[in-house]
N, C-alpha and C positions, 0 to 999 in steps of 0.2 A: 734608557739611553745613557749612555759613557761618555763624557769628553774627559779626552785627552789631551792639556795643555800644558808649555813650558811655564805659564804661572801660575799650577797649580800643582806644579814641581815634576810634571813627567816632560823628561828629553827626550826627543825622539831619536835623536844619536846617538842613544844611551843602550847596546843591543842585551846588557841586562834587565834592564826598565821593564823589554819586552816580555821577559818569561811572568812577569806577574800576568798577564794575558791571556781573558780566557774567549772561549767559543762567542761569538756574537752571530746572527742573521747579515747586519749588514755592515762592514766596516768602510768608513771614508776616511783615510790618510788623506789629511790637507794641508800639513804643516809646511811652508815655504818660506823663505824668504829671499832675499833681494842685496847684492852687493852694494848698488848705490853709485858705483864706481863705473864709468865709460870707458876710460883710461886705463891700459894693462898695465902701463908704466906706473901709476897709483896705486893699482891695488896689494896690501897689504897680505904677506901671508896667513895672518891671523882670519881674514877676511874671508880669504881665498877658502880654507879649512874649515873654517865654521859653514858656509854655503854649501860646499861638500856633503859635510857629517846631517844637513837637516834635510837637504834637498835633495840629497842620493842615498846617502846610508839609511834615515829614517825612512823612506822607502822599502829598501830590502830588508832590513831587521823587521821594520810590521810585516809585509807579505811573508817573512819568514816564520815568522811564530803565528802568523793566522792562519797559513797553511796545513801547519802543525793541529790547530783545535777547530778551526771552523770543521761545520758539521758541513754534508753534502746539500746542496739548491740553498749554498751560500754565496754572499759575494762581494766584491770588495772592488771601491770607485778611489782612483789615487787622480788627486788634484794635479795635472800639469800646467800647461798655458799656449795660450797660443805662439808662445816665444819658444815651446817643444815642436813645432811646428812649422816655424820659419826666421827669420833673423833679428834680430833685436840686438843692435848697436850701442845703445845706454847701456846695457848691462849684457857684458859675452857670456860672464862666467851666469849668470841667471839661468841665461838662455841653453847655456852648456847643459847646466843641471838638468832644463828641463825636456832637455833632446833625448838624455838620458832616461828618464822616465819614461816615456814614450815609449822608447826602443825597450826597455827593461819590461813594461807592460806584456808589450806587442809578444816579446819574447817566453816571458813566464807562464802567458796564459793557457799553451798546451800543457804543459804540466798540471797546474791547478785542471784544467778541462778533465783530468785525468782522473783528479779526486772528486771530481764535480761540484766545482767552486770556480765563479767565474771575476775575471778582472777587467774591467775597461778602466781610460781617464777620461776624466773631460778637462777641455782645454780651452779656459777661460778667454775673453780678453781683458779689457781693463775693469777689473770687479770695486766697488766701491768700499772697501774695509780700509783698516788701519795701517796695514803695510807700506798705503800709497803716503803715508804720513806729509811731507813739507809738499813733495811732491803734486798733491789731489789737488790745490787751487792753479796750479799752473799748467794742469792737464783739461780739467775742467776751462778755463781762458783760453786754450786750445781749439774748444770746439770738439776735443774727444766724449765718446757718449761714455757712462759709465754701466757697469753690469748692477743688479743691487744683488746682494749674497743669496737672498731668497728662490732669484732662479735660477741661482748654480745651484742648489740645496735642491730645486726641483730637477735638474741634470742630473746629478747623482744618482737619484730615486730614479729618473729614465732610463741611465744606465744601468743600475743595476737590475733593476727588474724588464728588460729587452731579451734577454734569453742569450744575446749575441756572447764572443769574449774576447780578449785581445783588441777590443775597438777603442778609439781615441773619438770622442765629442767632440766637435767644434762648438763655442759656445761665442756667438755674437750679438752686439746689442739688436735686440728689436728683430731678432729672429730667432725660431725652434732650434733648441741644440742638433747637431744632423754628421752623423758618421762620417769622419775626414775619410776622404776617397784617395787610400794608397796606390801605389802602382803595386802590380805582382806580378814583378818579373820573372819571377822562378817557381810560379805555380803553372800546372799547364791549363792547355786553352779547353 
């Protein structure tokens, strides 16, 4: 196993970073993060840019060069959220990112289907890591339940190994991860 972290000096914004990249069984892109910001009128362009370059680009640049070397009955789990899913007011631009992925998944995955490599996300809700930083004790005093990372880590592995592609996970506390059920409007009956 490879991890790939910003502090261990790999960006994932970074779409040269990528070509050091080689073939893997199963790749999980999970790097995200989070504006902070509710307020559009607040948010920073600095801000605005960096949530971009991690949470969309580092996205496409991985599926791009994994594409490239992963062998065939490979396959690759990209972290969303359930804010890819539906609205989330504290953070647009989070949420934006991760509508994004979603759709970017949903949509790559014939292509990859093609080289036979397959993509789903799964899409957390509130996972218990570091990200939720000042935030965690005023979520927790909520009353919100928290995920622990171990069974998104087992999400993945369901994901990937399901057969299915192009599917998005719904992952909630205190229940089995379970394929968000899209409309398809423009598939026939």
């Amino acid at each position: 196993m490879r991890i790939l972290d910003l502090a261990d000096g790999f960006d994932v914004s970074d779409a040269a970073a990528w070509e050091s990249i080689g073939p893997v069984q199963l790749a999980c892109l999970n790097a995200g993060i989070g504006t902070g910001e509710g307020d559009m009128t607040r948010l920073s362009n600095e801000s605005y840019r960096r949530i971009l370059a991690t949470n969309a680009d580092g996205v496409v640049f991985g599926v791009r060069r994994l594409a490239r070397v992963m062998d065939e009955g490979s396959a690759i789990v990209v972290t969303a959220s359930l804010a890819g899913l539906t609205t989330m007011v504290t953070d647009p631009i989070y949420s934006g990112t991760k509508h994004f992925v979603v759709g970017f998944v949903r949509s790559v995955a014939p292509q990859l289907a093609e080289r036979r490599i397959t993509i789903n996300a799964v899409c957390p809700a509130i996972v218990d890591t570091p990200m939720l930083g000042e935030m965690r004790d005023r979520i927790v005093e909520a009353g919100f339940p928290l995920i622990q990372p171990s069974e998104i880590a087992e999400a993945v592995v369901g994901a990937a190994r399901d057969g299915s592609t192009g599917e998005c996970w719904a992952c909630l506390p205190g229940r089995p991860p379970e394929k968000f059920a899209f409309h398809r409007f423009f598939e026939s009956a």
